[in-house]
N, C-alpha and C positions, 0 to 999 in steps of 0.2 A: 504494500500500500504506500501511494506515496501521497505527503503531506503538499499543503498549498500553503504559500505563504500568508503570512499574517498582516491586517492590513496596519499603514502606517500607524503607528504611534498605539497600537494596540498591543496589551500585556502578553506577552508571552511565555508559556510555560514551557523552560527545557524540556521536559521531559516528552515532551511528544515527536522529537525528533527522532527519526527510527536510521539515522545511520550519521555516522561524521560529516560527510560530506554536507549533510543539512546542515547539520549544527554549526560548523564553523562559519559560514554568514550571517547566524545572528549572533556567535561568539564575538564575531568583532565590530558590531551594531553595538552591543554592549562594553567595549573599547571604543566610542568616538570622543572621548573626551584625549587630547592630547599629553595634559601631564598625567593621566590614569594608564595611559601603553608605556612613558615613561619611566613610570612604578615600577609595572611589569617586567619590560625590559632590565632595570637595576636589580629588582630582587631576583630573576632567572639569573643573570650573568653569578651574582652574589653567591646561587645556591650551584653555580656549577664549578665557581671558587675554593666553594664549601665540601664540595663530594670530591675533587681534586688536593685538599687536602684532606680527607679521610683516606684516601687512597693511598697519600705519600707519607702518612702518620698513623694509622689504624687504630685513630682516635676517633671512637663513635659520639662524641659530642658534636663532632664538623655534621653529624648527618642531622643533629639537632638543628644545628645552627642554621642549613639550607633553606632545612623547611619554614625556621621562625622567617628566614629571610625571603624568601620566595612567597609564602602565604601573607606575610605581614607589610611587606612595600605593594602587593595586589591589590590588600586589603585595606588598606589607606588611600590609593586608587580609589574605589568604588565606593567607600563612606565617605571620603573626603570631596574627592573632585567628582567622580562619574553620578553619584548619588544615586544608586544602584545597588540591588544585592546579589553579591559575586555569583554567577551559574553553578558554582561547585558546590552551591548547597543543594541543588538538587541533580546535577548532574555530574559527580564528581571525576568520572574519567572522560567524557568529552572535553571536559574543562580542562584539566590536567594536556590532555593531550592540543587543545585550543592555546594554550601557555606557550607549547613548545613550539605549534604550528605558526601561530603569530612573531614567536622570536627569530624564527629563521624567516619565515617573511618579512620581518625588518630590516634582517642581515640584508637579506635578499632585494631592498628597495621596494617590494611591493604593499609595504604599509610603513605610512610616516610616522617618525617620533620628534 
C-alpha cells in the first residue's frame, strides 16, 4: 500500500510511513529550520568523534558521550529553534537512520546548513 502525501501544513504522524524512502521527505520537512540541521550536523560529527575514541581507548563512557551528544545538540534543535517534537519519539529507526541520511547529504551538498 502506498501512502499519499499529507497536505500542506497538516500534522503528521511518522508512523504511517511504510518504508524509508517515504519517511525521509518528511524527515527533512521536519529539519527546515537552518540552525536545527546545524545541531544535527555538530552532535552527529561529535558522536562519530565519540565512537572513534571508544575504539582507540575501549572506554565505554565515549559510547555514552555520542549519544548524550548526538541526541542532545538534535534535541535542542527541535525544542529550541524547529519547535517541533523530534520523529524519534515515534519512529525511532527511520529517525536514526534520517540522522545519518541527512548528514551525508550535507557532506554531499544536497541539503544546506
Amino acid at each position: 500500500m502506498h501512502t499519499t502525501p499529507p497536505a500542506p501544513g497538516a500534522a503528521v504522524d511518522p508512523r504511517r510511513f511504510e518504508s524509508f524512502a517515504e519517511f525521509y521527505p518528511f524527515y527533512l520537512t521536519e529539519h527546515a529550520d537552518r540552525t536545527c540541521r546545524r545541531l544535527h550536523f555538530a552532535g552527529s560529527t561529535i558522536s562519530l568523534l565519540c565512537v572513534a575514541a571508544l575504539v582507540a581507548t575501549g572506554n565505554p563512557w565515549w559510547l555514552l558521550a555520542g549519544l548524550v551528544a548526538g541526541y542532545g545538540f538534535a534535541w535542542v534543535g527541535h525544542f529550541g529553534f524547529e519547535k517541533n517534537r523530534p520523529a524519534s519519539f515515534k519512529r525511532p529507526l527511520y529517525s536514526f537512520m534520517g540522522d545519518w541520511a541527512m548528514y551525508r547529504d550535507i557532506w554531499l551538498g544536497k541539503v544546506k546548513i
